[in-house]
C-alpha positions as semicolon CSV with decimal commas, in nm:
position;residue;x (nm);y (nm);z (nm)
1;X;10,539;9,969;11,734
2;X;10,284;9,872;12,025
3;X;9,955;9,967;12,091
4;X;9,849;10,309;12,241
5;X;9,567;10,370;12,486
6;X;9,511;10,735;12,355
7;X;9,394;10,837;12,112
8;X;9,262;10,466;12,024
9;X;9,222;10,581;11,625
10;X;9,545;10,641;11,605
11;X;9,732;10,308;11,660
12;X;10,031;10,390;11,428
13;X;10,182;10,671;11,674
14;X;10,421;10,353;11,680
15;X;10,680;10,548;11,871
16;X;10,522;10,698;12,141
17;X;10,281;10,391;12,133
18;X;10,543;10,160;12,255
19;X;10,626;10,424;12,516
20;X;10,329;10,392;12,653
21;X;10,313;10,024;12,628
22;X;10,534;9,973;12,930
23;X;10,275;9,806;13,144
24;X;10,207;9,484;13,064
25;X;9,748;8,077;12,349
26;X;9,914;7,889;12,052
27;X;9,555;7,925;11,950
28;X;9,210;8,105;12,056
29;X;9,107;7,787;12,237
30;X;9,022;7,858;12,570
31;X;9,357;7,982;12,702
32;X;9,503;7,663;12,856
33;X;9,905;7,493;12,871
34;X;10,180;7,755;12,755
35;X;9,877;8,054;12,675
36;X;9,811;8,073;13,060
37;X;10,177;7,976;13,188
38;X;10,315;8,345;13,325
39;X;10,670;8,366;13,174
40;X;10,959;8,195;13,316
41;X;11,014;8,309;13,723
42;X;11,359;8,539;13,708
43;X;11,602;8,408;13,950
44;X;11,666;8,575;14,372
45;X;11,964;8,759;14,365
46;X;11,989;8,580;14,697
47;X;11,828;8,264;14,603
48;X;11,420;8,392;14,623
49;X;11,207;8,262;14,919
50;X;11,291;7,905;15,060
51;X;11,045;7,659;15,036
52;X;11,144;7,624;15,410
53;X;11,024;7,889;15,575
54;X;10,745;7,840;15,803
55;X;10,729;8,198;16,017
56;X;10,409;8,367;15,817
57;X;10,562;8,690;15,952
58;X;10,869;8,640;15,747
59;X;10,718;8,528;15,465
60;X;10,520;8,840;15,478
61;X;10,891;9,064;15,531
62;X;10,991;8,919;15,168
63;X;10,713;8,987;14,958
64;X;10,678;9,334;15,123
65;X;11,078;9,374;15,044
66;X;10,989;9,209;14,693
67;X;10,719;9,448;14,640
68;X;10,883;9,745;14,716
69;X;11,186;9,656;14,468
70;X;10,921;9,527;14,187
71;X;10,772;9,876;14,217
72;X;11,063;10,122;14,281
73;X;11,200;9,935;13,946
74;X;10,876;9,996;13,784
75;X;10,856;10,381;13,885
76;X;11,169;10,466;13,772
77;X;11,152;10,310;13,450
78;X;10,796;10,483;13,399
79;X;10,971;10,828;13,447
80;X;11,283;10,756;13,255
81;X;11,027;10,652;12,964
82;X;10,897;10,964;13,031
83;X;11,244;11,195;13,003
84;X;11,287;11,007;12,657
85;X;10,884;11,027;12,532
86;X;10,784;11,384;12,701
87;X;10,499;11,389;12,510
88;X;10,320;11,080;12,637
89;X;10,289;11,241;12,990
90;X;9,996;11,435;12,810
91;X;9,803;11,186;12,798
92;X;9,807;11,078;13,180
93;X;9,709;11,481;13,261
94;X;10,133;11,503;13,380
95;X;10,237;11,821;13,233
96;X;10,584;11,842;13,384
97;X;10,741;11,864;12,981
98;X;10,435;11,960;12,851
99;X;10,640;12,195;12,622
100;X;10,841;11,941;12,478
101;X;10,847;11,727;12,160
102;X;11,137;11,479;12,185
103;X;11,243;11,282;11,862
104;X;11,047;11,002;11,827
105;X;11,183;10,726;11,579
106;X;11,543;10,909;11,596
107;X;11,886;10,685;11,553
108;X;11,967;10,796;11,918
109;X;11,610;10,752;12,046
110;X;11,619;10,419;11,900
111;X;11,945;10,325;12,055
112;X;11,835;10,465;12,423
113;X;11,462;10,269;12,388
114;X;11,688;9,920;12,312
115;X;11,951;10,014;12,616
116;X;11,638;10,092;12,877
117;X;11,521;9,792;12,775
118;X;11,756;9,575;12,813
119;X;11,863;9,736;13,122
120;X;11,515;9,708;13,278
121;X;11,542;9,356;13,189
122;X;11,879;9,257;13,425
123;X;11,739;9,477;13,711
124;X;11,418;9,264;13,661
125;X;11,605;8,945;13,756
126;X;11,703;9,034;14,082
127;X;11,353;9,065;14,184
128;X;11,224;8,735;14,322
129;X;10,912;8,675;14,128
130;X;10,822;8,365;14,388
131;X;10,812;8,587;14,698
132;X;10,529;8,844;14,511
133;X;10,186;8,833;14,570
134;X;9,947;8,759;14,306
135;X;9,865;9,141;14,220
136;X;10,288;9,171;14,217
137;X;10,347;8,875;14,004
138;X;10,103;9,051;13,751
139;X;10,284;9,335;13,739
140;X;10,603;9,194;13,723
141;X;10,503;8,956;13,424
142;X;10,324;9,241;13,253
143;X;10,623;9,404;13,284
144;X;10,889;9,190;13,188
145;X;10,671;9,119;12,901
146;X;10,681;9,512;12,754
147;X;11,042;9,559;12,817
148;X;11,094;9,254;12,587
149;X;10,906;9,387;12,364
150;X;11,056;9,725;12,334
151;X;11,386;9,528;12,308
152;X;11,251;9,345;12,007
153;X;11,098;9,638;11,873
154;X;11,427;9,899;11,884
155;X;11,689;9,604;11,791
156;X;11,723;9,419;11,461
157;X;11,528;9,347;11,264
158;X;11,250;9,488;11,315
159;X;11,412;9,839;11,369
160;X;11,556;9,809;11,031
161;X;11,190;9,851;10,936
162;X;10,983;10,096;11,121
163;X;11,138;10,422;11,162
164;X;11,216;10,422;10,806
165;X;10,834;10,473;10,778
166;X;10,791;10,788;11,013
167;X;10,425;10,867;10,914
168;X;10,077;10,736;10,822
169;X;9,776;10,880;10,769
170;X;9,559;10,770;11,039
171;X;9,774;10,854;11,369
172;X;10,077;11,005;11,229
173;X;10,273;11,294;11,446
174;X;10,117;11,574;11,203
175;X;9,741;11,456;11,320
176;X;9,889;11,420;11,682
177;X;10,024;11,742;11,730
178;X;9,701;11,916;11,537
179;X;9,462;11,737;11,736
180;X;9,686;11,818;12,047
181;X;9,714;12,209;11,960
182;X;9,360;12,267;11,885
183;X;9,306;12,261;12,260
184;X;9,034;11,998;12,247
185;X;9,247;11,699;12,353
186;X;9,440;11,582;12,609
187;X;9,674;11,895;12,622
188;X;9,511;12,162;12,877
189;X;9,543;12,544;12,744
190;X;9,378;12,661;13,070
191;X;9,705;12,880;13,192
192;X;9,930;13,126;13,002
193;X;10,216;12,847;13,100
194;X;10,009;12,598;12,894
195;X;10,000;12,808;12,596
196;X;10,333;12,844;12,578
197;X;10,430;12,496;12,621
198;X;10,180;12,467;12,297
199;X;10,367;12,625;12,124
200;X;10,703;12,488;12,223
201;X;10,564;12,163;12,181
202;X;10,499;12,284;11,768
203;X;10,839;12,436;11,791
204;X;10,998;12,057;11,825
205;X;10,748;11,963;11,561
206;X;10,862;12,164;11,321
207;X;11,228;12,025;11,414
208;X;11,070;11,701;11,386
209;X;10,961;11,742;11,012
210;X;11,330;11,737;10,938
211;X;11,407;11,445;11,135
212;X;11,138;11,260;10,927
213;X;11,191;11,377;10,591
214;X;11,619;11,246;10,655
215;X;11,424;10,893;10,757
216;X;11,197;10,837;10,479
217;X;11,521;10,948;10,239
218;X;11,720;10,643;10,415
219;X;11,425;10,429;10,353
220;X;11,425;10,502;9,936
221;X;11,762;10,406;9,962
222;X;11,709;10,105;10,126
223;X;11,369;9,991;9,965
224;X;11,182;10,048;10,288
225;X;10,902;10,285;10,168
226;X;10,538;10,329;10,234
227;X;10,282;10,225;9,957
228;X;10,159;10,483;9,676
229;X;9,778;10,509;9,809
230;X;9,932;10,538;10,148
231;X;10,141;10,859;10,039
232;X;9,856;10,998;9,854
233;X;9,663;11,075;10,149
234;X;9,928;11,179;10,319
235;X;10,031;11,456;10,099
236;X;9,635;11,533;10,115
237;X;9,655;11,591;10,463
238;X;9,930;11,770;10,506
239;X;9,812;11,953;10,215
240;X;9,510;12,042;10,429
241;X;9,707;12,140;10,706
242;X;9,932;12,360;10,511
243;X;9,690;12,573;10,325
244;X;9,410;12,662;10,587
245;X;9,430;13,056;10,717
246;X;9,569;13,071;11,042
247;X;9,276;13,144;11,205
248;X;9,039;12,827;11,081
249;X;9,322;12,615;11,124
250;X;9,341;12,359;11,440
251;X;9,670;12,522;11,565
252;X;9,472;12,832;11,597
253;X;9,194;12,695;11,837
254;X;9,328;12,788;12,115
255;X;9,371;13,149;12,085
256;X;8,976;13,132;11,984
257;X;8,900;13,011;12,324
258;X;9,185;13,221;12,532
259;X;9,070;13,233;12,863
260;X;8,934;13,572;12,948
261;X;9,126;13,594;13,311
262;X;9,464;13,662;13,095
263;X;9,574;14,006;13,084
264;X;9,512;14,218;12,813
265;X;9,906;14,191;12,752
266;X;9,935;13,842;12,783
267;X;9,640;13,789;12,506
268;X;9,814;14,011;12,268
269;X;10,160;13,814;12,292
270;X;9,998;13,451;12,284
271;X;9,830;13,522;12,009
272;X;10,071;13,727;11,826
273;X;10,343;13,442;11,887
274;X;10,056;13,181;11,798
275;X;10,000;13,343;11,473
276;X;10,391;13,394;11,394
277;X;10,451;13,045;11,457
278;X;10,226;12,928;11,223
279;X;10,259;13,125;10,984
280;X;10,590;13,182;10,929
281;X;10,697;12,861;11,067
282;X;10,438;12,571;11,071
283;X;10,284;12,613;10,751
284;X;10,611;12,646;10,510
285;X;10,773;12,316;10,695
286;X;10,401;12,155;10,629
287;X;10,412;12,298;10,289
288;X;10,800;12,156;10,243
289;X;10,660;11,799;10,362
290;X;10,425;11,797;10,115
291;X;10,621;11,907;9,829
292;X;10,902;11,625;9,925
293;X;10,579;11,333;9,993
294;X;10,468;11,454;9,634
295;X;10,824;11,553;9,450
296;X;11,047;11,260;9,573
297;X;10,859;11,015;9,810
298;X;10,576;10,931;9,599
299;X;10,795;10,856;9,274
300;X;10,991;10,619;9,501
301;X;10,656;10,421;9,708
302;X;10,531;10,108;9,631
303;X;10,275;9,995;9,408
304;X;10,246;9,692;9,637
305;X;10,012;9,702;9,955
306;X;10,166;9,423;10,192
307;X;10,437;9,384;10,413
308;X;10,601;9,134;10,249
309;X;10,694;9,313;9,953
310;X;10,990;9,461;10,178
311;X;11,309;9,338;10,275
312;X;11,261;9,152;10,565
313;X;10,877;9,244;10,579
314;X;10,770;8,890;10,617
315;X;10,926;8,835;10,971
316;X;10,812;9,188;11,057
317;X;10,459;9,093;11,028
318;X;10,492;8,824;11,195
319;X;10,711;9,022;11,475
320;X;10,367;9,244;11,479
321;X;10,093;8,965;11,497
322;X;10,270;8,842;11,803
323;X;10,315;9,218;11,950
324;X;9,976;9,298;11,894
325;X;9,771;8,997;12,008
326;X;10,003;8,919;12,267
327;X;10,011;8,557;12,146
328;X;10,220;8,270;11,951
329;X;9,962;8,305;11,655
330;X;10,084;8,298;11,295
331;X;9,966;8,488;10,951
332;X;9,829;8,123;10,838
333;X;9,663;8,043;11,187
334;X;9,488;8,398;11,215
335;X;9,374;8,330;10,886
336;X;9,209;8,060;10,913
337;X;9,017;8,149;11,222
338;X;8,939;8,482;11,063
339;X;8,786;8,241;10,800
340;X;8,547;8,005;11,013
341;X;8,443;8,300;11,244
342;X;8,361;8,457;10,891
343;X;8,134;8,149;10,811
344;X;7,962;8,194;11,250
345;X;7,861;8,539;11,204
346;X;7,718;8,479;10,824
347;X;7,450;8,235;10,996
348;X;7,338;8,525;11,235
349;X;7,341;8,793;10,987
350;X;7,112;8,508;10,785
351;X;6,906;8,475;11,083
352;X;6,836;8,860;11,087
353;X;6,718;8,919;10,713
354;X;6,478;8,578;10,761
355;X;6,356;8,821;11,072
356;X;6,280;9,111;10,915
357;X;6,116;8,942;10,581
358;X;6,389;9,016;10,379
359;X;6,393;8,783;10,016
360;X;6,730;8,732;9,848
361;X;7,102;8,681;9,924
362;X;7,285;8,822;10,193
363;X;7,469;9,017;9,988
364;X;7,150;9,166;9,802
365;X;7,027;9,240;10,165
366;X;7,387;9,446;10,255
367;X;7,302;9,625;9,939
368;X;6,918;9,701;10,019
369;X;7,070;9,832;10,330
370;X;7,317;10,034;10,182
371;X;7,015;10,194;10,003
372;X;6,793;10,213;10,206
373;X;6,687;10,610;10,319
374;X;6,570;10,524;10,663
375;X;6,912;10,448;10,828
376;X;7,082;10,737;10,675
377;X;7,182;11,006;10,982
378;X;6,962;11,354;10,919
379;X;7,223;11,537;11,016
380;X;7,574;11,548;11,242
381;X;7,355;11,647;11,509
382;X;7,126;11,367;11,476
383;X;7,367;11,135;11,482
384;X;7,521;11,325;11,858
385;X;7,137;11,316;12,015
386;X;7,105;10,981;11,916
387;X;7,433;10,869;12,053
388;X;7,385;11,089;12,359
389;X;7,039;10,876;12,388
390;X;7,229;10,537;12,368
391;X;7,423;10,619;12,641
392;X;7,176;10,724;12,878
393;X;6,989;10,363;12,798
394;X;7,336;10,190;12,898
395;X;7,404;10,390;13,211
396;X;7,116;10,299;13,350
397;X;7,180;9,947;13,285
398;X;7,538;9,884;13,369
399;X;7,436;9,796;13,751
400;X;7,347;9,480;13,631
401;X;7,717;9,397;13,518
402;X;7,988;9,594;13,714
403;X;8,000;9,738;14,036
404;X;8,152;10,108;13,978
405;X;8,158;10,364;13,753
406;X;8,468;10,602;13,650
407;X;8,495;10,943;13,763
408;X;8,599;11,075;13,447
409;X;8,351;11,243;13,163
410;X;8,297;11,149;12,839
411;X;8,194;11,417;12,564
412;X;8,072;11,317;12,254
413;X;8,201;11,514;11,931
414;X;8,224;11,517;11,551
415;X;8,593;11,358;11,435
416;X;8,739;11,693;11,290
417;X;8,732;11,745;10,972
418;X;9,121;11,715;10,853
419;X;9,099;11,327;10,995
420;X;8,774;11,259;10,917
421;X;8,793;11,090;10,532
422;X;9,123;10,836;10,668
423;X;8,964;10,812;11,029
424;X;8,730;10,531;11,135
425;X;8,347;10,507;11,170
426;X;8,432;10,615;11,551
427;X;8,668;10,662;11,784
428;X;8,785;10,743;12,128
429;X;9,054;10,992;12,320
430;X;9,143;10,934;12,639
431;X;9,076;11,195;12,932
432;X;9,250;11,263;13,216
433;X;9,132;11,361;13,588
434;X;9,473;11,523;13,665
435;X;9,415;11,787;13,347
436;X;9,031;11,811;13,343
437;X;8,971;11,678;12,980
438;X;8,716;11,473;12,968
439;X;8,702;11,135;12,750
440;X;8,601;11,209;12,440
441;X;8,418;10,968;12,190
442;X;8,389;11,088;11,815
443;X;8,158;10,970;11,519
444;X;8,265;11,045;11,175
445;X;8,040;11,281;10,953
446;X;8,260;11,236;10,649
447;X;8,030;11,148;10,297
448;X;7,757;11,172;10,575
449;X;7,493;11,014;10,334
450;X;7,692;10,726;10,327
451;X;7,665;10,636;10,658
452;X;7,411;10,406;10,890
453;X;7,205;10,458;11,210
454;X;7,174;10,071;11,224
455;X;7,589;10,053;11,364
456;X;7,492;10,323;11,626
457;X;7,447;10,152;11,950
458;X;7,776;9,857;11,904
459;X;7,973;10,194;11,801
460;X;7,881;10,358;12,144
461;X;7,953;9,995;12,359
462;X;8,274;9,977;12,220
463;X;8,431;10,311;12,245
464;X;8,276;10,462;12,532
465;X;8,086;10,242;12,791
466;X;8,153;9,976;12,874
467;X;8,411;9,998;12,670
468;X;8,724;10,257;12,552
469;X;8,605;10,536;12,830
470;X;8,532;10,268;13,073
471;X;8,794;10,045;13,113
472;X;9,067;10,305;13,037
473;X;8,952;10,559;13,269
474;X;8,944;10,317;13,531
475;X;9,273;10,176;13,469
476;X;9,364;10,528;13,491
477;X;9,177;10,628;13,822
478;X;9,297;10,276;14,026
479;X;9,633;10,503;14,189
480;X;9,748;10,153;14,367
481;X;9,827;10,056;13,998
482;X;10,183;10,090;13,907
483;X;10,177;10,391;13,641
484;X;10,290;10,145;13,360
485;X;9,945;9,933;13,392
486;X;9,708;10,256;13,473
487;X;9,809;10,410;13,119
488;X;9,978;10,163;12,941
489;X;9,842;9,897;12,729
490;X;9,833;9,670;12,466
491;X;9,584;9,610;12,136
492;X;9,478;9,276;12,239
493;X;9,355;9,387;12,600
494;X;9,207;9,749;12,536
495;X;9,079;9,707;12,233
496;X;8,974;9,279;12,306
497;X;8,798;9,434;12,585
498;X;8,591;9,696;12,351
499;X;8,516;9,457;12,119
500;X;8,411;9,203;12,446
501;X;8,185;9,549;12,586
502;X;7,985;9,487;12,259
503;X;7,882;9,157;12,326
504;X;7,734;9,260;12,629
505;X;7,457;9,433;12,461
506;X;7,152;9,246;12,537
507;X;7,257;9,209;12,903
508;X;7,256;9,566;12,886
509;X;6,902;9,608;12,724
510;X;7,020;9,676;12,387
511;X;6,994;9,529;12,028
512;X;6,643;9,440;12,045
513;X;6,567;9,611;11,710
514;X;6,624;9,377;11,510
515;X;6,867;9,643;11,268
516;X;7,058;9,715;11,511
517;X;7,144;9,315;11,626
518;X;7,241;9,311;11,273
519;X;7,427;9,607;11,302
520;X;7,616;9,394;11,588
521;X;7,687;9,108;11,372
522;X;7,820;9,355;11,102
523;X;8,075;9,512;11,343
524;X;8,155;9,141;11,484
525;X;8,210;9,096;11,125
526;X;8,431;9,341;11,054
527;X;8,649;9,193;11,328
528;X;8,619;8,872;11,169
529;X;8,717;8,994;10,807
530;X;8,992;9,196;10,998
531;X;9,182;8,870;11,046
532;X;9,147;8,763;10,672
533;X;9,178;9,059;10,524
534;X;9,455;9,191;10,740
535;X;9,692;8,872;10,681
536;X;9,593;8,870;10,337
537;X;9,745;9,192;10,204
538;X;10,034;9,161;10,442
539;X;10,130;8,784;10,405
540;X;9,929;8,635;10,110
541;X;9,969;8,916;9,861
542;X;9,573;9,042;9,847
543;X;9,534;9,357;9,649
544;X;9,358;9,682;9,776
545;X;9,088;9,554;9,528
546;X;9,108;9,199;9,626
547;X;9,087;9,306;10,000
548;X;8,781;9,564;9,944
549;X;8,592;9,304;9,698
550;X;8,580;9,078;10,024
551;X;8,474;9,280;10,291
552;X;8,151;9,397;10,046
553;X;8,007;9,073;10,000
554;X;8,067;8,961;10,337
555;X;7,939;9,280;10,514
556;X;7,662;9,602;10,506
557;X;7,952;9,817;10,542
558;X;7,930;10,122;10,232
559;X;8,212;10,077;10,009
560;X;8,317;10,442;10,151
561;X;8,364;10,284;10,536
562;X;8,518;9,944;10,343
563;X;8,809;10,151;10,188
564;X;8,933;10,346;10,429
565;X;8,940;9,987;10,665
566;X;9,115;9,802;10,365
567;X;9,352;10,131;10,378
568;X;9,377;10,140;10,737
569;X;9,542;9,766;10,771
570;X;9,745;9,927;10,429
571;X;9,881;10,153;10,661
572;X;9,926;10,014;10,979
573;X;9,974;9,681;10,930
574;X;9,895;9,387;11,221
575;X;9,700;9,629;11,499
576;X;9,374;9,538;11,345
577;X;9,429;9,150;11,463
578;X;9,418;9,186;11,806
579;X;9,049;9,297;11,866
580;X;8,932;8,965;11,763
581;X;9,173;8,776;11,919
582;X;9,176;8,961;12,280
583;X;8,758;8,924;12,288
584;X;8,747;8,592;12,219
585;X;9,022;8,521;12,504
586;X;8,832;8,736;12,721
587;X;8,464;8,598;12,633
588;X;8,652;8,225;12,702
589;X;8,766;8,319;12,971
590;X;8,456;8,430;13,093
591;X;8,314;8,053;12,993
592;X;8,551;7,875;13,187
593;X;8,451;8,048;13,493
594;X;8,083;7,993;13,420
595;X;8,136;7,651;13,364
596;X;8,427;7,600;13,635
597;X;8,209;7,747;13,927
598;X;7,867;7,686;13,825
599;X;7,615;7,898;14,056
600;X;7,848;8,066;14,254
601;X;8,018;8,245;13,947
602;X;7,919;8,616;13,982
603;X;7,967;8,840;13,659
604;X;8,022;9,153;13,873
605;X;8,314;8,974;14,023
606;X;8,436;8,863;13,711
607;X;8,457;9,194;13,519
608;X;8,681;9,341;13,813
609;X;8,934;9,058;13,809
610;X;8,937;9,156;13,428
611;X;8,970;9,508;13,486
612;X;9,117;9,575;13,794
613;X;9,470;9,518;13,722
614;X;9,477;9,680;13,402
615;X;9,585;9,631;13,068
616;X;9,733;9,325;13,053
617;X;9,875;9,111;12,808
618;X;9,655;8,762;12,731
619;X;9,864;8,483;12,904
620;X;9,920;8,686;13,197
621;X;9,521;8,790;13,206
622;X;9,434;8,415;13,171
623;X;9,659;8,338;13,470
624;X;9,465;8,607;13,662
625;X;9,187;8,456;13,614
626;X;9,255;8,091;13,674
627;X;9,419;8,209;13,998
628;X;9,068;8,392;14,067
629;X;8,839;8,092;14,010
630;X;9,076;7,839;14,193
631;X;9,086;8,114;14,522
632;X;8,663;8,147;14,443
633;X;8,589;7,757;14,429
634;X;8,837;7,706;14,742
635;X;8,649;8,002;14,950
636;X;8,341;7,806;14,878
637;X;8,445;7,444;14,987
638;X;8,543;7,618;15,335
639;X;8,274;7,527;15,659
């Protein structure tokens, strides 16, 4: 039920999510008392350093000794995660069970995520947290944070909950393993071996389906089922997936681009068993899914939209505010600041529409620019050359802010077309040096007219650079990382960060139109109404109406990109949360430094203690960089 760093559109992969999470503020005041406090220092096994020791040499020995057990704990829980959750070794380019499925959300899955945990936990103790560098203590904190989480997660009540509710609509296993097979994601088909661990890996799919369909059967008879206009586009995806031809379907993408080294025997095989699979295989268990979502499941879903119309829903959502912002924050206390930074970013989008000459109310304005011909894309390819253009404008620019630049490409694309109407404005997929797939960031074409050039340039600073492709590909090219914080991550960090990368605009050159500034307060916006809107349906009992009424007056967004948001928190309830809160951590962070070193505060400097360590949950971040400041302002003070 955590937060994955790949693709970063499809946050409700909850299983393998919280695989991946292994890594790593009562309020969203500047992180101070028990926000920046690291958790509680476990206990030596033989009593941790003494206070006593004066020999620099030996103090040295024992945080080498405490090192080396801190990350020989952390390695081999990284590949045990990785013998239960073979599939999220794709998305680190590690292709050792490339060809295998697993069974995410299982009973017995369940019960071995809850046992790792909690075993991870007692080994953790016997490291001695006081002996560890700064880096170390970090990683241990980052660390002892995830496994407690994955022991919350599999163990009741919130497992009661979640894999009763196997699929959604915007990162479910079905998109996954489509997007995966199509051989334009993170899985390589460069080899004949790669092929057939494609089609191995659709194999356990297919075994999957069953798995699934037994879970959401418990969950009608226990009440635990997914809402009706959740279900609906399911069964219209997997609809989609079930009737294409073989050959236009994603699963068949591979054998269009078969590499022409293979023999002529090898071709014929691959794409004979490619095209036996599917059909004979693939598309009846797809077509079986959709006849149970639409025979039995949908009868049985809820009218209701929130959380709390389960059993135990209510403490689940709160379980997931907490997960996903990495904070102490309640449904009433997100509210409310979703509220007053509501009322902030009104007064700039006010500011913008006195700019431009604009007479009227705001929400007359949203509509005029709703309407209004000149920010409508010409075409998909428009929309490519003109994000294409907005990151050559930011390359050139980022010298002025960070010091380095990953090594790993990005490749801009259309979202495809089976995820397009659920999927996002945008989104990113992580690359991977070790498999040769570059980063790729994707605009959405769906109901085309409906969309807006004015949203262009925040889109690109938040999903590729500085943001998504940035910070995770060089999370994921730092090797003295322990694995866990190179690929893992949490919502409040990666996506904090994005949302922090588009405030950086005009120190990168950008929003000087004044359209597209607005188009920066709109996406701020949508942050901001994520934190109303969000707790609302899930904790206040909004309707889908109620929630999509809202986010119209308050926003330019088309009532096309408004519904499938309002559906989106529907679906996945709590991930949405954690942008706003992890940017404005990360942007007060960035103020007490300013303010707490005056001249000598260098933003360079800053954005690598941010980044270097990776993704990082927001007490143990805020610790970071208090340590950083006090080490800068002592450094300074020195003759």
């Amino acid at each position: 039920m955590a937060v994955p760093t790949f693709p970063t559109r499809a946050p409700a992969l909850l299983h393998l999510a919280a695989s991946l999470l292994l890594a790593g503020c009562a309020g969203v005041a500047p992180p101070a008392g028990p926000a920046t406090t690291p958790p509680a220092a476990a206990p030596s096994a033989t009593g941790g350093m003494p206070n006593g020791v004066p020999d620099p040499g030996a103090r040295a020995r024992l945080a080498e000794q405490a090192s080396r057990q801190l990350r020989a704990l952390m390695d081999a829980s990284d590949e045990a995660m990785l013998d239960r959750n073979p599939m999220a070794g794709l998305f680190r380019g590690d292709l050792r069970r490339a060809g295998q499925f697993g069974e995410p959300g299982s009973p017995a899955q369940v019960v071995a995520e809850r046992e790792a945990a909690q075993t991870e936990l007692n080994l953790l103790d016997a490291v001695p947290r006081e002996a560890l560098d700064a880096s170390d203590r970090a990683a241990y904190d980052t660390f002892r944070w995830s496994r407690q989480l994955a022991l919350e997660e599999n163990a009741a009540p919130v497992a009661h909950l979640w894999p009763l509710m196997p699929l959604d609509p915007l990162g479910g296993w079905h998109l996954l393993i489509a997007e995966l097979s199509s051989g334009q994601s993170a899985a390589p088909y460069r080899t004949v071996a790669d092929y057939e661990a494609g089609l191995s890996r659709l194999d356990g799919f297919i075994t999957w389906l069953g798995l699934a369909t037994a879970q959401m059967q418990q969950g009608i008879a226990r009440g635990v089922v997914q809402p009706k206009v959740t279900v609906a586009k399911l069964i219209a995806q997997f609809d989609q997936l079930a009737t294409q031809s073989v050959t236009d379907s994603p699963f068949y993408g591979p054998v269009r681009q078969m590499p022409a080294s293979f023999s002529p025997g090898d071709r014929e095989r691959l794409t004979r068993e490619t095209t036996e699979l599917v059909e004979d295989r693939l598309r009846p268990a797809l077509t079986q899914m959709s006849r149970f979502l639409a025979g039995t499941y949908l009868p049985a879903a809820r009218d209701s939209v929130g959380l709390s119309a389960l059993p135990g829903g209510a403490d689940f959502y709160g379980w997931l505010i907490r997960a996903h912002t990495t904070t102490g924050l309640d449904a009433t206390t997100v509210h409310r600041l979703g509220l007053s930074e509501v009322a902030r970013i009104t007064g700039g989008m006010q500011a913008v529409m006195r700019e431009v000459g604009s007479a009227g109310t705001l929400p007359q304005f949203f509509e005029q620019l709703r309407a209004d011909a000149r920010f409508a894309p010409a075409s998909a390819q428009a929309l490519a050359d003109g994000y294409a253009a907005i990151g050559q404008r930011v390359a050139q620019a980022m010298p002025r802010l960070f010091g380095e630049m990953p090594r790993t490409p990005l490749a801009i694309r259309p979202t495809p077309d089976y995820q397009a109407e659920a999927a996002a404005a945008a989104s990113y997929t992580a690359g991977s040096l070790e498999s040769g797939q570059p980063g790729v960031f994707q605009f959405n074409t769906h109901d085309l007219p409906s969309r807006r050039t004015w949203g262009m340039e925040t889109l690109y600073l938040h999903e590729a650079v500085p943001g998504h492709h940035y910070q995770g590909s060089l999370a994921a090219e730092n090797t003295a990382l322990p694995k866990q914080q190179r690929y893992g991550g949490n919502t409040a960090y990666n996506e904090g960060w994005a949302l922090y990368a588009e405030s950086l605009g005009p120190e990168l050159g950008l929003f000087t139109d004044p359209y597209q500034r607005l188009g920066h307060y709109n996406d701020e916006m949508l942050r901001a109404m994520r934190l109303v809107v969000d707790t609302g349906l899930h904790a206040f009992g909004w309707t889908r109406e109620q929630a999509i009424d809202y986010m119209l007056s308050h926003s330019a967004m088309s009532r096309s990109e408004v519904t499938a948001e309002v559906e989106r928190y529907i679906a996945i309830p709590g991930q949405a949360l954690a942008y706003k809160i992890g940017a404005m951590t990360i942007q007060q962070l960035r103020l007490r430094a300013q303010q707490a070193l005056g001249p000598r505060f260098d933003v360079k400097a800053f954005h690598r203690q941010v980044l270097d360590a990776g993704s990082l949950p927001m007490q143990v971040l805020a610790a970071r960089i208090d340590d950083w400041i006090a080490a800068t302002s002592s450094a300074s003070q020195r003759p």
